[in-house]
C-alpha positions in Angstrom: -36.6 -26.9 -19.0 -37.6 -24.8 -16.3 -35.0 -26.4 -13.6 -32.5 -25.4 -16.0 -33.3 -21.8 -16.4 -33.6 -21.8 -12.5 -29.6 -22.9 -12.5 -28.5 -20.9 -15.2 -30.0 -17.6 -13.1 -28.3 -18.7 -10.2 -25.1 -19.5 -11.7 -25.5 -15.7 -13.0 -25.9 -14.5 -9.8 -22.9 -16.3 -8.7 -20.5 -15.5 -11.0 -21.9 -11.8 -10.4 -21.0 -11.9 -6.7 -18.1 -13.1 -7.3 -16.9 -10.7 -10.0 -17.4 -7.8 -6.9 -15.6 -9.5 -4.9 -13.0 -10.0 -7.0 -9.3 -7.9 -5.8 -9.7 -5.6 -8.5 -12.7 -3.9 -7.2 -11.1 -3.4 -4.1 -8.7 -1.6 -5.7 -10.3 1.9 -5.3 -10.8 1.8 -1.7 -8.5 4.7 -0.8 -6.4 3.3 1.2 -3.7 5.6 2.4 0.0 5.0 3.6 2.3 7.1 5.4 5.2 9.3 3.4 7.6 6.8 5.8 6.2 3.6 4.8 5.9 4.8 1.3 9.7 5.8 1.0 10.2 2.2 2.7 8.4 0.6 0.3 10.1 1.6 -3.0 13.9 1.9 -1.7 13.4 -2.1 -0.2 11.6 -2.7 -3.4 14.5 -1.2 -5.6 17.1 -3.2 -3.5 15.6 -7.0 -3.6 15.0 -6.4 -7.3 19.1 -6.7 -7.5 18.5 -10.3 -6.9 15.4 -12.0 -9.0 14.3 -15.1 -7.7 14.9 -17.1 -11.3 18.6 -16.5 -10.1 19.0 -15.8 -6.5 16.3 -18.3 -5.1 14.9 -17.0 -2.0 17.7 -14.1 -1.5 15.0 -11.7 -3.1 12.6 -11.5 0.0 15.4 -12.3 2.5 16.5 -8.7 1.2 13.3 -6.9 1.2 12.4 -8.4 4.4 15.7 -7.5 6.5 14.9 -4.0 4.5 12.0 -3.5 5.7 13.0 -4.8 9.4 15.4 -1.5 9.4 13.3 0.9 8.3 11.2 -0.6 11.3 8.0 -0.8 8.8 6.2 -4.5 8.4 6.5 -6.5 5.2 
């Protein structure tokens, strides 16, 4: 019984690691972006949502990637 309570702590502990880990706590890190890249981000975003991907295959990222490429900002 005891080996068992030994592997249920450390499954605990595991799981507890890994929910802090997890994307959504990085969330609040503060990251900041410039007024540029920002203005980039939602005009390329706005124009490749003209073409979902359920209708348009892969034109969706083709268009926010070529997008991006002229506002001279990475993906």
């Amino acid at each position: 019984m005891m080996n068992f309570k030994k592997g249920l702590a450390a499954l605990a502990g595991i799981v507890a690691v890994g929910a802090l880990a997890s994307p959504s706590y990085a969330q609040g890190s503060g990251v900041r972006i410039s007024a540029q890249r920002a203005q980039a981000l939602h005009e390329c975003s706005v124009r490749a949502a003209r073409y979902p991907q359920y209708l348009w295959g892969n034109q969706e990222i083709y268009t926010y990637r070529a997008c991006m490429a002229e506002h001279g900002q990475p993906e």
